[in-house]
Structures are given as structure tokens and as C-alpha cells.
N, C-alpha and C positions, 0 to 999 in steps of 0.2 A: 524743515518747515513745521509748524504749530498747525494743529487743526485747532479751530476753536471750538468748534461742534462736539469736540468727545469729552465725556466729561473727563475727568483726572484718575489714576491711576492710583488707588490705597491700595499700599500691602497690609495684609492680616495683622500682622504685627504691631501695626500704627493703628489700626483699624478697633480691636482688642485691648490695647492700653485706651485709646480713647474713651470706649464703650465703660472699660473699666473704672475711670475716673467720671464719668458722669452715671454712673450707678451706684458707685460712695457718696456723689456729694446730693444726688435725686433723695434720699434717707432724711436728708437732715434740711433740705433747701426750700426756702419760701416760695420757688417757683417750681415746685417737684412735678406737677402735672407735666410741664411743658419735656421739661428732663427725660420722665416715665416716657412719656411719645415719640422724646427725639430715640431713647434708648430699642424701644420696641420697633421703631420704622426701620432701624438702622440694622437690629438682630435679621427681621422679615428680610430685608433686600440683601443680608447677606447668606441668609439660607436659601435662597433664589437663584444666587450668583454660586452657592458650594464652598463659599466662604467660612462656613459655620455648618453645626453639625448638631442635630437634635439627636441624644444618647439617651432618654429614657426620662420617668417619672421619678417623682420626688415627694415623699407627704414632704406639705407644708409645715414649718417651724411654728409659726402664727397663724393659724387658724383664721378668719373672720369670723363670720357667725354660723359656723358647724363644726364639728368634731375633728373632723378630716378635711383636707385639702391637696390637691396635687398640683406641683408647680413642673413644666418641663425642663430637663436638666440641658443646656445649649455649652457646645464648647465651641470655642472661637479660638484659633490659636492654644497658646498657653493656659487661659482663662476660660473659667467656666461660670454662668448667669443662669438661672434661673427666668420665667415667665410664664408668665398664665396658659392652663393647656386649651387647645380646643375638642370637639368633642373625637374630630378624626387623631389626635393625636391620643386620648384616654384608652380609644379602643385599638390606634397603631401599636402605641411604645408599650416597653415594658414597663410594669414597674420595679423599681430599683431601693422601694422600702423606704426606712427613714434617712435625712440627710447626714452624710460620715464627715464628722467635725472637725477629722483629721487634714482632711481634702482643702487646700487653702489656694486661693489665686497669688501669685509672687506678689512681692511687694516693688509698687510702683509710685514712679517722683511724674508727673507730668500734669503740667498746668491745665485747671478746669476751662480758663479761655481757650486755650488752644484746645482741648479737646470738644468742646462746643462747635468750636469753628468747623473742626474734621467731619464731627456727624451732621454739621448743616451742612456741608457742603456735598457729603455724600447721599444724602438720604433727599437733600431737597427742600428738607420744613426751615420757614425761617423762625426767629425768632417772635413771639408777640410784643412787638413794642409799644405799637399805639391801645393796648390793654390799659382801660380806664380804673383808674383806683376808687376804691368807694370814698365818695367826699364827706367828710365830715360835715355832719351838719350843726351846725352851730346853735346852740341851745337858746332858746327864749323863756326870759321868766314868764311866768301863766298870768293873765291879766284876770283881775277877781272886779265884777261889778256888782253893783247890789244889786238886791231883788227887783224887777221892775225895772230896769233902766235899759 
């Protein structure tokens, strides 16, 4: 018999290639906010769950606007992701120095639909579809009257 009340069952494995292919295509994607939130909700509940493993600090490659930056180094399975630290994580983890460029996640075939699909359904966030596009507004020539009128 099916319980319908529990949610679904991801292995790591599925779990980690997903994570993986929406954090390649979050980089380059015109909807990367939404991406960034699913990616980050998805790391949270599985460091919750023991799914995933925070291993230490990281300077940042790309700086923002300071010198230095430290990202937390998360492994998941096979693969390992990067994410912003908090403050109990600065003064928990080690730090692990600059990032080793050696260190590579395999290389992976798995369609960005379907991995969307995996972290929405794991984490919960739906997608924003009724998100309103700024409407063009349609130009009007200037109307010129003379002085006095």
C-alpha cells in the first residue's frame, strides 16, 4: 500500500547530480535567483537530514566587494558545492585556505527539467510562474505647443 502523506524517498546520488546540474546552469541562467534558492533550500534540508556534510572554509575565487571572502565547502555524495557561510559556521569550521583546482565534481549528463523537478519536489519551493515581466512601454513622440497655448 502507498502512504500518500510521506513524501518520496531521494537517494544522495540523485539527489547530488540534481543539485549539480542546477548549480552549472544557476551561473549562466536568466532565472538564477530562483535556481540560487532552489540550490540553497535543497543543500539546508539535506544537511538536516545527514545527507550532506559541511567540510570546512574556502576563500572565495571572486571576491565581491572586499579582499577576501569565505564560501563553505558542502559535500554531497560525490560532489562537492560551495555556499555562503554563516557567522556560527566562520567561527565552527576550519579554514581549508585557497580553493584546490585540482579537486573537480565528475562530469555529469542529466537534464536541467528533471533536475528542477527533483529539488522542487524535495525541498518544496515551487517554481515562480505567475512572476510579471516588466512591460514595455511603448514610446510616445513629445507633443511641442507653443508658448501660450
Amino acid at each position: 500500500m502507498k502512504q500518500t502523506n510521506k513524501e518520496p524517498n531521494f537517494p544522495i546520488d540523485k539527489l547530488s547530480k540534481a543539485l549539480f546540474i542546477i548549480n552549472r546552469h544557476a551561473k549562466t541562467a536568466p532565472d538564477s535567483k530562483f535556481l540560487y534558492k532552489l540550490k540553497h533550500e535543497a543543500i539546508k534540508k539535506m544537511l538536516t537530514e545527514g545527507k550532506a556534510k559541511k567540510i570546512g572554509l574556502h576563500f572565495s575565487r571572486n571576491p565581491k566587494f572586499s579582499q577576501q571572502q569565505l564560501d563553505v565547502l558542502i559535500s554531497c555524495g560525490n560532489y562537492y558545492f560551495h555556499i555562503p557561510p554563516t557567522k556560527d559556521d566562520i567561527h565552527s569550521l576550519e579554514n581549508l585556505g585557497k580553493l584546490d583546482e585540482h579537486v573537480r565534481n565528475p562530469k555529469t549528463v542529466f537534464p536541467l527539467k528533471e533536475a528542477k523537478r527533483i529539488l522542487q519536489l524535495y525541498t518544496g519551493i515551487k517554481a515562480n510562474s505567475n512572476v510579471m515581466k516588466s512591460p514595455h512601454i511603448r514610446y510616445q513622440k513629445p507633443v511641442f505647443k507653443r508658448l501660450g497655448e
